[in-house]
C-alpha positions in Angstrom: -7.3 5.1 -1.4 -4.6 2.5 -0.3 -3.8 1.2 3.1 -1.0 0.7 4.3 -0.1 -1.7 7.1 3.0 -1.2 9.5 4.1 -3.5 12.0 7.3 -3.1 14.7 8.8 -5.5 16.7 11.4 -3.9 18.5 11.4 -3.1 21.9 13.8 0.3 20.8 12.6 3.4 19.4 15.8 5.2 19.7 18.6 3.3 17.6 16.4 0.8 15.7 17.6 0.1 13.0 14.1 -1.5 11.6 12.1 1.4 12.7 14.2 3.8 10.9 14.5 1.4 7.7 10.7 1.0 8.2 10.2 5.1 8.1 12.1 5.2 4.8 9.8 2.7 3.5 6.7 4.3 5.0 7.5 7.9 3.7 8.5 6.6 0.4 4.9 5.2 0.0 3.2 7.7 1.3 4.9 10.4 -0.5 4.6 8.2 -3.9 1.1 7.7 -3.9 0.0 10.8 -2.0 -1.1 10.2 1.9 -2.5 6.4 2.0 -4.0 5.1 5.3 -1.3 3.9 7.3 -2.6 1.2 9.7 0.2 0.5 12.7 0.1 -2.1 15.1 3.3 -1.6 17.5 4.1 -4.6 19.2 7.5 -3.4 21.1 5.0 -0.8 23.2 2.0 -2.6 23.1 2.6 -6.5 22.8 -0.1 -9.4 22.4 -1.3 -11.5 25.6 0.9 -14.7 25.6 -2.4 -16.6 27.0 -4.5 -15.2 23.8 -3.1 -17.8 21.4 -4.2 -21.2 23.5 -7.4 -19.9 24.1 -8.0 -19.2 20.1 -6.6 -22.3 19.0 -8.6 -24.6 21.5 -11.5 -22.4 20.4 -11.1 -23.5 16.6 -11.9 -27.3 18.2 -14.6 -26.0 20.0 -18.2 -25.5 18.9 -19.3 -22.2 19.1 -22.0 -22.4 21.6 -19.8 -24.5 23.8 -16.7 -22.1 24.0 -15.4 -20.5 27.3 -15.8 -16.3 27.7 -12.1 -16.7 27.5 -11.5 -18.2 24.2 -14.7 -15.9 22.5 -12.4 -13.2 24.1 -9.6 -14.5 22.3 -11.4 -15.5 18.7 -12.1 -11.9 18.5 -8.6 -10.8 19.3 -7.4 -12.8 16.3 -10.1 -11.5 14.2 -9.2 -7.9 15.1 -5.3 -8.8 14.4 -6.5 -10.1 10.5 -8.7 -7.3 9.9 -5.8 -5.2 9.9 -3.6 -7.7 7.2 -6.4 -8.8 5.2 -7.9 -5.2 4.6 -4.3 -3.6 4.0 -2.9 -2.9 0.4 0.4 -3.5 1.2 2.4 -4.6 4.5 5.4 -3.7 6.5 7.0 -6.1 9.1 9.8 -4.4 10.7 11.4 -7.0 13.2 14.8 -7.9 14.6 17.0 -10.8 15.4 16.8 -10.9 19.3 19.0 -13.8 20.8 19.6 -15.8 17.7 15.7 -16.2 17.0 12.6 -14.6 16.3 11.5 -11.6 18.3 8.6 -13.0 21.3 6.5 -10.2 20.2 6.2 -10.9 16.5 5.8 -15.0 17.1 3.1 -14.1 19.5 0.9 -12.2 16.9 1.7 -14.3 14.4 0.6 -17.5 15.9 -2.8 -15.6 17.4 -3.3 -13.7 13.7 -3.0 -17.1 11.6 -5.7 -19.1 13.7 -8.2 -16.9 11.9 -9.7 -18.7 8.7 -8.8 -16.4 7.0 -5.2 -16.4 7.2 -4.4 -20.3 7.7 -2.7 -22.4 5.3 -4.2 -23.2 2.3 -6.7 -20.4 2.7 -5.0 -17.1 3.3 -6.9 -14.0 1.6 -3.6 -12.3 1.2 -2.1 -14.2 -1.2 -0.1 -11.8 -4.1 -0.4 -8.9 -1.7 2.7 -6.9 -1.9 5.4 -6.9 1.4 8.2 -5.8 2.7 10.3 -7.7 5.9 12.7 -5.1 7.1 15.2 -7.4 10.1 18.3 -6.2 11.4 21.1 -8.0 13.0 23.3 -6.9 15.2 26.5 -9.3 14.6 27.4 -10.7 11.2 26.2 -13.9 9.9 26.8 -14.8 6.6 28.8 -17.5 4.7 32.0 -18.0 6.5 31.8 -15.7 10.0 32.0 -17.4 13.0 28.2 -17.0 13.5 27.1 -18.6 9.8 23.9 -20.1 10.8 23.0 -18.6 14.0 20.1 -16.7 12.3 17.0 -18.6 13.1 14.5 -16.1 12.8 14.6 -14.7 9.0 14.1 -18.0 7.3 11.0 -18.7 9.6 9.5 -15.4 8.9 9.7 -15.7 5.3 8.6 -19.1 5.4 5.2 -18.1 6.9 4.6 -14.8 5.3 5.6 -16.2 1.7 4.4 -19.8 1.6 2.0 -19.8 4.4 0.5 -16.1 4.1 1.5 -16.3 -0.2 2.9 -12.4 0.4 5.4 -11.2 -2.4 8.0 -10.5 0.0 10.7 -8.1 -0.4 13.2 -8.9 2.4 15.9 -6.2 3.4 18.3 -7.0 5.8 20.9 -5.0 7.8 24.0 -6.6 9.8 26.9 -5.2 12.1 24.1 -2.9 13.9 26.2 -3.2 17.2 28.8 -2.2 15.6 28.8 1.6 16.6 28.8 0.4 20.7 31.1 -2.6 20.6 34.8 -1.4 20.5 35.1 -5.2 19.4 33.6 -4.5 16.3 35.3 -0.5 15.8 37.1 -1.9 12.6 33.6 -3.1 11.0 32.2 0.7 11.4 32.3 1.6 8.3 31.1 -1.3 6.6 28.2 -0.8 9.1 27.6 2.3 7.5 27.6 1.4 4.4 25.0 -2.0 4.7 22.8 0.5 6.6 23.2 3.5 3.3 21.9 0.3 1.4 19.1 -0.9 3.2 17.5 3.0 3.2 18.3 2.6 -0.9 16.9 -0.6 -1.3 13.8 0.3 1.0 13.4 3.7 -1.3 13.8 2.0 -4.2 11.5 -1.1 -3.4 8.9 1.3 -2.3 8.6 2.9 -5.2 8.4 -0.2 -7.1 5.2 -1.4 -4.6 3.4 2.1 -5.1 3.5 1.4 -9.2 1.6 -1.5 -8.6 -0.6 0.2 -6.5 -1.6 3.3 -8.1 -5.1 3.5 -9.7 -5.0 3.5 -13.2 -5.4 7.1 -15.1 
């Protein structure tokens, strides 16, 4: 049987826009290949220990004998946070723009995940492993608005879940979700609408793609 595994970023449940993008993908999977393990690590409820990341790194420079109670603590932290990628089928990183850059949560976990051998550069086990990044932004940004640019976060999360992680990553991305509670943006509403319509096509549509690929042969 597959597994499945689903992380969230975003310190909503109510109104997220990755959450709910993130449940179409989830239920598309699940329905297609017929109740999967579905592994979630919710970092917007439950977030990783700033202080765990130092303590692993330093660890890595640290023979194993020699290391503090602290940075064991924090090896087996990371180990627990790459069981959950390296044994998953297929991945789900639902995580939002937040002030321009890349949500505290997410960076957090990342950094403490990727100082596990197994998931460091040159030596990732999930190479080829199908994903999906599901961000939302709450402003527009592309190629000539005012804020063209201002999105720092998804070209760093690709860039280490595709070339430093080797995931084939489907990225679907929503803009204008303030739109519905900014009377500045009332005219943008319905394009609003529409991006987000697309995003729960492209996430039903990409997830059936994935479950093709992972469907045990008859």
């Amino acid at each position: 049987m597959s597994t499945i595994f689903r992380l969230d970023a975003s310190i909503r449940h109510e109104g997220s826009v990755t959450r709910a993008v993130a449940d179409t993908l989830e239920t598309t999977i699940v329905e297609e290949l017929g109740g999967p393990t579905v592994v979630r690590r919710d970092l917007g409820t439950d977030p990783i220990e700033a202080t765990l990341w130092p303590a692993a790194a330093f660890a890595g420079f640290t023979p194993q004998e020699q290391r503090t109670a602290e940075q064991a603590a924090a090896v087996r932290a990371a180990a627990a946070l790459a069981d959950e990628v390296v044994s998953a089928d297929a991945l789900i990183f639902a995580v939002p723009l937040y002030n321009f850059g890349v949500s505290q949560h997410f960076k957090t976990w990342y950094d403490l995940a990727t100082t596990d051998p197994r998931l460091t550069i040159g030596q990732s086990e999930v190479v080829g492993k199908p994903a999906f990044l599901v961000t939302a932004r709450g402003g527009g940004y592309g190629a000539g608005t005012p804020r063209e640019g201002w999105d720092h976060a998804t070209g760093w999360m690709r860039r280490v879940l595709e070339d430093v992680w080797g995931l084939d990553l489907d990225v679907i991305e929503t803009e204008l979700t303030l739109a519905e509670v900014t009377p500045q943006m009332a005219e943008l509403r319905e394009l609003a609408r529409e991006q987000l319509a697309e995003s729960h096509e492209s996430a039903r549509q990409s997830a059936r793609s994935v479950t093709i690929k992972l469907r045990p042969a008859a």
